[in-house]
C-alpha positions as CSV (number, residue, x, y, z in Angstrom):
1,X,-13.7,6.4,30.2
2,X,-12.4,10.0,30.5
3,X,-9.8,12.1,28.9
4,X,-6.4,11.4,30.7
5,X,-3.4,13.5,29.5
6,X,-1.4,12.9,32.4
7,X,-2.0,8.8,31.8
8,X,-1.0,9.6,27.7
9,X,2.5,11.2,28.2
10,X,3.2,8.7,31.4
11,X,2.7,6.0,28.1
12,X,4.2,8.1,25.7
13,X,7.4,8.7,27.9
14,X,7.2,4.7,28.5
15,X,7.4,4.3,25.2
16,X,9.9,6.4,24.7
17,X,11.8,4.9,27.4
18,X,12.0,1.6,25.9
19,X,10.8,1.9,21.7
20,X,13.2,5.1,21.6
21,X,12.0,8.1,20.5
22,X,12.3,8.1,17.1
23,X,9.5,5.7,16.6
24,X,6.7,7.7,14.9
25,X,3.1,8.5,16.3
26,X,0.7,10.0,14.1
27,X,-0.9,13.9,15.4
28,X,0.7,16.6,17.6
29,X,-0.8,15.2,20.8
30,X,-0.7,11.3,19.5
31,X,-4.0,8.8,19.8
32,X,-3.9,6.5,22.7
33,X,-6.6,3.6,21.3
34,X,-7.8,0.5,23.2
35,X,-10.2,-1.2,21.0
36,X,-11.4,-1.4,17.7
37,X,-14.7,-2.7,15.9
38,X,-15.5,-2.2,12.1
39,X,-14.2,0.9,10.9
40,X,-14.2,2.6,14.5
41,X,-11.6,2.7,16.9
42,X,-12.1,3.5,20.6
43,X,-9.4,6.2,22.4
44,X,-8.5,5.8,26.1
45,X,-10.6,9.0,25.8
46,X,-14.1,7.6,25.6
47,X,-14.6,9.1,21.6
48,X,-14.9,7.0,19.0
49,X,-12.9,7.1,16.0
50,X,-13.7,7.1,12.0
51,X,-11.3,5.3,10.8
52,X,-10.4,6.4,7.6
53,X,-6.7,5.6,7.1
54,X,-6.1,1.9,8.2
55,X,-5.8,-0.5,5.3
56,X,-4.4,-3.1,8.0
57,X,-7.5,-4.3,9.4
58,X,-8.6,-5.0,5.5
59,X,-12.1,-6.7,6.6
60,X,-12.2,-4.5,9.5
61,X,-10.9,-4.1,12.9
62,X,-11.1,-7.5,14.9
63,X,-13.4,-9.0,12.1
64,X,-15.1,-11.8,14.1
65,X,-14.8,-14.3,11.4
66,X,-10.9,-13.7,11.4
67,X,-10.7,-13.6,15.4
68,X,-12.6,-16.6,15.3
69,X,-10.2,-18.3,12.6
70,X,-7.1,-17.4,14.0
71,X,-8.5,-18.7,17.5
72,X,-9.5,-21.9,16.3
73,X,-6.1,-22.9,14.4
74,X,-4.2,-21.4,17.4
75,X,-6.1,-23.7,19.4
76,X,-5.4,-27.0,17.0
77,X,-2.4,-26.2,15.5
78,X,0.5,-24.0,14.5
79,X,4.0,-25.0,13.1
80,X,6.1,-24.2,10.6
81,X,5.3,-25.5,6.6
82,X,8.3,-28.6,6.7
83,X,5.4,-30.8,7.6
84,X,2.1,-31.6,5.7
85,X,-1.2,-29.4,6.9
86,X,-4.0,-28.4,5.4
87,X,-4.8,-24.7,6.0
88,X,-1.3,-23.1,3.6
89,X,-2.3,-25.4,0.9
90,X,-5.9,-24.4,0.8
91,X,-5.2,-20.8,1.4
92,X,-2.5,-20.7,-1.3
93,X,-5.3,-22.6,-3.6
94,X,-7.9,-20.1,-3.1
95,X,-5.3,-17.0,-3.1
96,X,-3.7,-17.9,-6.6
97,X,-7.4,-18.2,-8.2
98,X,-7.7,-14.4,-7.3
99,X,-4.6,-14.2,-10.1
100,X,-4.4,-14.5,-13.6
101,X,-3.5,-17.8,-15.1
102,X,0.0,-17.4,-15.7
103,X,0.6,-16.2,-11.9
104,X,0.6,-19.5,-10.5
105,X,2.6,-20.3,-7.4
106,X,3.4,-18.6,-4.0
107,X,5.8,-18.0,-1.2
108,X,4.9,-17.0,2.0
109,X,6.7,-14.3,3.9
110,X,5.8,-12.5,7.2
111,X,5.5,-8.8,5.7
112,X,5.2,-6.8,2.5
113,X,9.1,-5.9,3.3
114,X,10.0,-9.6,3.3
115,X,8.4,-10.3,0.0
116,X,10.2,-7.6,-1.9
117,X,13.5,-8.5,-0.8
118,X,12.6,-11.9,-1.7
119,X,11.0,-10.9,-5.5
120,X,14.2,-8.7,-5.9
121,X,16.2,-11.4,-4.6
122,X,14.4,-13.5,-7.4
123,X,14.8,-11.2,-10.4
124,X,18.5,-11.0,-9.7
125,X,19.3,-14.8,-9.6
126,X,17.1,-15.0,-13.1
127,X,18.2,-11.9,-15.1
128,X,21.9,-12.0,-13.7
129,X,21.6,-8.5,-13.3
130,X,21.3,-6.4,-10.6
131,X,20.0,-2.8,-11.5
132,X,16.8,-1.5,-10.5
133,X,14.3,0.8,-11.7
134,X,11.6,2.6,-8.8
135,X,9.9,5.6,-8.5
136,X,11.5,8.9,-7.1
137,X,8.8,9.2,-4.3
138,X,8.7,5.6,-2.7
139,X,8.5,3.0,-0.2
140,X,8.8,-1.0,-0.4
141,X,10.4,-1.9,2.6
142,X,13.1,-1.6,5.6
143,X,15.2,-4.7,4.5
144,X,19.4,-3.3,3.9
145,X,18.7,-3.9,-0.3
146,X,15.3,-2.0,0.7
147,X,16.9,1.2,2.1
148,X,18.7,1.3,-1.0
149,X,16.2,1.9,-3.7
150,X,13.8,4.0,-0.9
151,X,13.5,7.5,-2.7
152,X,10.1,8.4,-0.3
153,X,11.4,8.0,3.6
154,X,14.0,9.5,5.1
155,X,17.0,6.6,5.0
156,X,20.9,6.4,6.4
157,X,21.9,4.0,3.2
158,X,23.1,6.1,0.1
159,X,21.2,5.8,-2.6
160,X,22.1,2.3,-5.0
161,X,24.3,3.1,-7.7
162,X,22.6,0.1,-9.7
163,X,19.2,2.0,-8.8
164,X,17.5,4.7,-11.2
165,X,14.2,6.7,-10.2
166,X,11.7,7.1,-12.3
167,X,9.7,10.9,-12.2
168,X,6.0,9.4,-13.3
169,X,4.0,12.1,-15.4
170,X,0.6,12.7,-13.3
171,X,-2.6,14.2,-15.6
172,X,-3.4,16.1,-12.2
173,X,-0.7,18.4,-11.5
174,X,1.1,18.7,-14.8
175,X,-0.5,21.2,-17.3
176,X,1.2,19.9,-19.9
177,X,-0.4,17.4,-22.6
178,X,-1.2,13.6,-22.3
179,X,0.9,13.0,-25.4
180,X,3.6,15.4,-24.2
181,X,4.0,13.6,-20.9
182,X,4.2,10.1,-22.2
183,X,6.8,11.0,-24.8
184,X,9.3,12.6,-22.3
185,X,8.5,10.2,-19.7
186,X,9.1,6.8,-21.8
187,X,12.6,8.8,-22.9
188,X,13.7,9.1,-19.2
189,X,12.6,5.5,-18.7
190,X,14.9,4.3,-21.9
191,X,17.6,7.2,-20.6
192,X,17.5,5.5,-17.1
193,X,17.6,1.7,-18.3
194,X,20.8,2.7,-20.9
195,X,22.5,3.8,-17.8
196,X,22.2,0.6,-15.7
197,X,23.6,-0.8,-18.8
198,X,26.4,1.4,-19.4
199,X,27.2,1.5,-15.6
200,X,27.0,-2.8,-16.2
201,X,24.4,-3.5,-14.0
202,X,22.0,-4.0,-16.7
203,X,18.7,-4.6,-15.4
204,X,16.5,-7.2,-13.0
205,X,13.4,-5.3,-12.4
206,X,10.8,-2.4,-12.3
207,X,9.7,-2.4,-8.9
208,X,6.0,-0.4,-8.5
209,X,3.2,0.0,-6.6
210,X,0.4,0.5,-9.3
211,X,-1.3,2.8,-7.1
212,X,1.7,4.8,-6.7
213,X,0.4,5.5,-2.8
214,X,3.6,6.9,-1.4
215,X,4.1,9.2,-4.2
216,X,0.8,10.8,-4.1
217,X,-1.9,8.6,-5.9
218,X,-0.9,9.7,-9.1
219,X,-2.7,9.5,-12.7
220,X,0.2,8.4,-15.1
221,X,-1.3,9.3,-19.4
222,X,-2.6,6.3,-20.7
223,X,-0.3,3.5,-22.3
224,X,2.4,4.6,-20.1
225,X,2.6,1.5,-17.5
226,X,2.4,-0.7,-20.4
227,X,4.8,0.8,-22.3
228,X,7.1,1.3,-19.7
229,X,7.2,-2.6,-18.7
230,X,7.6,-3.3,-22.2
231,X,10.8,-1.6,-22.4
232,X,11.9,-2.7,-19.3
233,X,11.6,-6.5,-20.3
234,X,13.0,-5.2,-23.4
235,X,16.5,-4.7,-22.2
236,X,15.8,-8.8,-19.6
237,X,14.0,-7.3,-16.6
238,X,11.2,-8.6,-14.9
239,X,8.0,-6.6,-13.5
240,X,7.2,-6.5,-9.9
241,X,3.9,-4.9,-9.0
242,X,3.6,-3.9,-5.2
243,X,0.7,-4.9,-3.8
244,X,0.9,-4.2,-0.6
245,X,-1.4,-1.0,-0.6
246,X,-3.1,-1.3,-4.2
247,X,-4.2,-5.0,-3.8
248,X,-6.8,-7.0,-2.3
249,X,-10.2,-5.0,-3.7
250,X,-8.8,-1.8,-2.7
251,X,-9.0,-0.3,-6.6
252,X,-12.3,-1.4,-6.9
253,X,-12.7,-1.9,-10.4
254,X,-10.2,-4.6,-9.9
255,X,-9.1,-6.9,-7.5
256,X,-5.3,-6.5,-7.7
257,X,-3.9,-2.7,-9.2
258,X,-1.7,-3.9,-12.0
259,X,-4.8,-5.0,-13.6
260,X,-5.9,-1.3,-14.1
261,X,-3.2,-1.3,-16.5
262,X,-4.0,-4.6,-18.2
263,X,-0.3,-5.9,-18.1
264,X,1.3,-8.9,-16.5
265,X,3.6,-8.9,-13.9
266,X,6.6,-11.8,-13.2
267,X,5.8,-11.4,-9.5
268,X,3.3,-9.7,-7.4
269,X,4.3,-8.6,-3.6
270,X,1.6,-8.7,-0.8
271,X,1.3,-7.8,2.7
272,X,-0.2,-5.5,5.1
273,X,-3.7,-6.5,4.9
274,X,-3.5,-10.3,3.6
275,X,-4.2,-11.2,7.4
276,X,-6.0,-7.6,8.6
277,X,-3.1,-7.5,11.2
278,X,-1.8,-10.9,11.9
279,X,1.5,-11.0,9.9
280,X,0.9,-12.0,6.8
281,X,2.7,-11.3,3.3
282,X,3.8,-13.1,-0.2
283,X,5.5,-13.5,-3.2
284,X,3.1,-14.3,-6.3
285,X,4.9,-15.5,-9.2
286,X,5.6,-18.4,-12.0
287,X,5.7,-22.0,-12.4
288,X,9.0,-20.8,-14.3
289,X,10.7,-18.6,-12.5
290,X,9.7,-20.7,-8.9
291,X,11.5,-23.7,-10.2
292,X,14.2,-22.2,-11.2
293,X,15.0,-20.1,-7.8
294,X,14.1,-23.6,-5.8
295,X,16.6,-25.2,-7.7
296,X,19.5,-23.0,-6.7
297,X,18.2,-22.4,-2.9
298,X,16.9,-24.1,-0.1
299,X,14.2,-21.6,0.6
300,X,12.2,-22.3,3.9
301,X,10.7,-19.8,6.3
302,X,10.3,-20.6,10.2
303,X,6.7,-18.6,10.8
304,X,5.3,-17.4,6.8
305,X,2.5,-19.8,6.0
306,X,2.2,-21.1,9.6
307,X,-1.4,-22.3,10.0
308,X,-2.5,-19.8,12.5
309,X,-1.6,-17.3,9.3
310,X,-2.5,-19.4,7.1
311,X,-6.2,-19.5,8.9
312,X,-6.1,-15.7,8.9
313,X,-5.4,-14.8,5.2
314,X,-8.0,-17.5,4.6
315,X,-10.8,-16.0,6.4
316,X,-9.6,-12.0,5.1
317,X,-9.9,-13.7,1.7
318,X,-13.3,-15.2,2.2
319,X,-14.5,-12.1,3.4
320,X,-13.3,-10.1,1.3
321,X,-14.7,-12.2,-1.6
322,X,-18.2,-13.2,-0.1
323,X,-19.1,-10.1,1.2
324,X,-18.5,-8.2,-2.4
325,X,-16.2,-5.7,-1.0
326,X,-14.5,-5.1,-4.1
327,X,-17.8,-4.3,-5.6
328,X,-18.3,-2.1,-2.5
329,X,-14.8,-0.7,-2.9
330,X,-16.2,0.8,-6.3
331,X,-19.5,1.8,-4.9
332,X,-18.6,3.5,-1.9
333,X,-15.2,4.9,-3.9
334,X,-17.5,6.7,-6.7
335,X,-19.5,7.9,-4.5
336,X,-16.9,9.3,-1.9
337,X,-15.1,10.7,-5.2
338,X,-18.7,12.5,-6.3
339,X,-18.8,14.0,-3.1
340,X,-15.4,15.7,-3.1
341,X,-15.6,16.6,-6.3
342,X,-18.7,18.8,-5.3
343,X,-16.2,19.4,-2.2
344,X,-13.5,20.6,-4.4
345,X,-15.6,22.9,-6.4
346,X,-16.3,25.1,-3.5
347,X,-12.5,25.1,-2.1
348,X,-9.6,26.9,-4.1
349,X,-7.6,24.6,-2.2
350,X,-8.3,21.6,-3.5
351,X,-6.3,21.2,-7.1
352,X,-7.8,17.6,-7.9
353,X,-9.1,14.6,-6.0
354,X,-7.0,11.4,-6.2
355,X,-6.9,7.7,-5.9
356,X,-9.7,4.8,-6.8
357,X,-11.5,2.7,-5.2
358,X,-11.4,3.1,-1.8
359,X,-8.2,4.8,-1.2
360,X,-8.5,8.7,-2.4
361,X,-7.5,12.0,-1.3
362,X,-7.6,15.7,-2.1
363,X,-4.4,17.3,-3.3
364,X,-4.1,21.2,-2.1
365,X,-2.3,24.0,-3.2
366,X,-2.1,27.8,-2.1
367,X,-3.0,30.4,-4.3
368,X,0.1,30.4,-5.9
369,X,0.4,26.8,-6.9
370,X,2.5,25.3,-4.5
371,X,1.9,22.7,-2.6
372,X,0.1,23.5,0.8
373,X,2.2,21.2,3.2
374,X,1.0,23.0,6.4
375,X,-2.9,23.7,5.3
376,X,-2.5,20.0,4.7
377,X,-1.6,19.1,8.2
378,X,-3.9,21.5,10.0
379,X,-6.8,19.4,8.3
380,X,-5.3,16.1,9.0
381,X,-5.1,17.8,12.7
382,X,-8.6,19.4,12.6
383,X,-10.0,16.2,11.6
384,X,-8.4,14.3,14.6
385,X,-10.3,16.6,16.8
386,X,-13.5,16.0,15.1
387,X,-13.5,12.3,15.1
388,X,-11.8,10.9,12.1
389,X,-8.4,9.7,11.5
390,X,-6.8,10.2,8.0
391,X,-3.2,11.2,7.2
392,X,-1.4,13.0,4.3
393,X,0.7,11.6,1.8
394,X,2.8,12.6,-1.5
395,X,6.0,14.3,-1.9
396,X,5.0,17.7,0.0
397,X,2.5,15.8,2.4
398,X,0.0,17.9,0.4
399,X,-2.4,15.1,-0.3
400,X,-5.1,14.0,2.1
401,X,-4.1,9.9,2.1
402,X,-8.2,8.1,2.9
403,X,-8.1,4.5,2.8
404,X,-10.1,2.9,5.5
405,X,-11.2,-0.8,6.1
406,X,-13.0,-2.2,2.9
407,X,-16.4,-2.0,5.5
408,X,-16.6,1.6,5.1
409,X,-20.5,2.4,3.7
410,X,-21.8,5.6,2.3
411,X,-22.8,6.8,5.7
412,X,-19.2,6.6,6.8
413,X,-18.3,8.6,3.9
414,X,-21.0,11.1,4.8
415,X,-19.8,11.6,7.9
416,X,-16.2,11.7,6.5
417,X,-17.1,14.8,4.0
418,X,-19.1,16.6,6.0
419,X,-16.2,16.5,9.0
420,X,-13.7,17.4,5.8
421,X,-16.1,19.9,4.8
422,X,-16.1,22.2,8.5
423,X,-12.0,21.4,8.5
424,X,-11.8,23.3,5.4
425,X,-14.0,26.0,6.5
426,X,-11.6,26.7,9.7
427,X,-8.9,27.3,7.2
């Protein structure tokens, strides 16, 4: 294959033609890809790909043990869950032992947007309140209710007036003390929850994603997620922890995020890479509050927990669990984080490196503090050119957002630094 930019905007303007044009590429000239294997992905260009951004394709892309489980099921079976089958029970089996004991039952849904509407739908029928507490640089989903409480995407629905968002103190760019930052931030949190009350929505739920991915990869003080759900099931809320980024391994230290903050969450979300790109998502919650919202509604879903799916998050989960990629996720993570620290110390740049696990970044600045939105997307850019796909994330798109397929070795990340490492010396 050969370079083709005639053949690219003839697709692009396709697309265009029939997607619309506000449907988002990544990169000035966008990536026209045809195949994927591992943690590489071919262009129509003939180069191949680092990828270094795709948390989709969890196990990597088209993992033969998942092609080869979705083919077989699609060749026996597939319906919806109204009759008895075997692959949804023994997936959910298998999925719940991943959770602590008390998080015992689970819905299906086709995406991470469809389990949050579903959780929030959940913590409104149980607390009989509808406020909502998120972050105030986030993302859980393009449902109606969704677009409401979305403080990180540009959105046409006004802002929820039964919504408050939460600023979260982050160690890395806040000079300030740890003790300082937790004090003022648990005030705005009881501030915020005594307006939903006084307003009369009172409260359903804190809605997070523990990795806090959209707003940057933060590093909240110590105590503060743990005092912060207390108070919110203080005044009859209930936690939801988004797992749709921070979950499956990812953290490495853990196999689900909210568990870096030892607390326990009424529901968990999940999606993206549950089937590493067949669609694929869930509600994780309790014997309780299940029975009690299947009491009051006829819940049923034509396609989540079809056996094709079903097949798919079975075979993600069994390699994800037999091939130790959580363990690798920490390995490959602390290494990749040792690296850019040595990175870092050579760059002015760089004010901190961010994230666990496998999903971390660098978080620049110019030499007067500010966030360096356009050094940030010259690298993003430089490193397309090289070879390796990553993106930029946080509320000035001034953090480098790395989170490839949980395959990704310490080679990969060798390669990934040392392309980082010329970007930054273009600068």
């Amino acid at each position: 294959m050969t370079a083709n930019p005639q053949g690219d905007r003839e697709l692009l303007a396709r697309r265009r033609a029939t997607l619309g044009p506000h449907s988002p590429t990544f990169y000035d000239e966008p990536l026209h890809v045809v195949s994927g294997q591992g943690v590489w992905l071919r262009g129509a260009d003939g180069i191949d790909y680092l990828d270094a951004y795709n948390n989709v394709p969890h196990v990597g892309h088209c993992n033969p043990v998942v092609v080869r489980a979705i083919a077989e099921q699609a060749g026996r079976l597939n319906i919806h869950t109204r009759y008895l089958s075997e692959p949804v029970v023994e997936y959910a089996e298998a999925l719940l032992e991943t959770f602590a004991p008390h998080l015992d039952k689970v819905l299906f849904t086709n995406s991470g947007s469809e389990a949050n509407e579903l959780a929030l739908r959940m913590t409104r029928q149980h607390t009989r309140s509808t406020g909502v507490l998120v972050t105030d640089f986030s993302y859980h989903g393009n449902t109606a209710s969704l677009a409401e409480l979305t403080t990180g995407l540009r959105v046409k629905e006004p802002f929820g007036s039964h919504v408050r968002a939460l600023h979260i103190p982050d160690l890395d760019s806040d000079p300030r003390s740890e003790e300082v930052l937790l004090t003022e931030a648990l005030a705005e949190a009881e501030a915020a929850i005594a307006s939903l009350k006084e307003a009369g929505h009172g409260v359903s739920a804190l809605l997070f994603d523990p990795l806090f991915s959209t707003e940057g990869l933060l590093r909240p003080p110590a105590g503060y997620i743990a005092a912060l759900t207390d108070l919110v099931r203080s005044a009859g809320g209930l936690i939801v922890a988004d797992e749709v980024q921070s979950g499956l391994g990812r953290a490495g230290s853990h196999f689900w995020g909210h568990e870096l903050y030892g607390i326990a969450p009424d529901l968990v979300t999940l999606g993206k890479p549950l089937g590493n790109g067949h669609p694929l998502g869930g509600v994780v919650t309790t014997t309780d509050l299940l029975d009690e919202f299947g009491a009051a509604n006829l819940y049923f879903n034509t396609f989540a927990g079809n056996p094709v799916s079903a097949a798919a998050g079975m075979a993600v989960l069994r390699e994800t669990i037999d091939r130790g990629l959580q363990r690798g996720a920490h390995d490959v993570g602390s290494y990749a984080h040792d690296l850019l620290e040595k990175l870092a110390a050579r760059q002015p740049l760089v004010r901190a490196v961010r994230g666990t696990g496998l999903f971390f970044g660098l978080d620049f600045v110019d030499e007067t503090g500010r966030p360096a939105t356009a050094q940030t997307k010259q690298i993003v850019e430089a490193m397309r050119r090289k070879g390796v796909l990553i993106s930029k994330i946080g509320p000035h798109d001034n953090v480098l957002k790395i989170r490839p397929p949980m395959v990704f070795t310490r080679e990969h990340v060798d390669l990934l630094v040392d392309r980082l490492a010329a970007s930054l010396d273009e600068l």
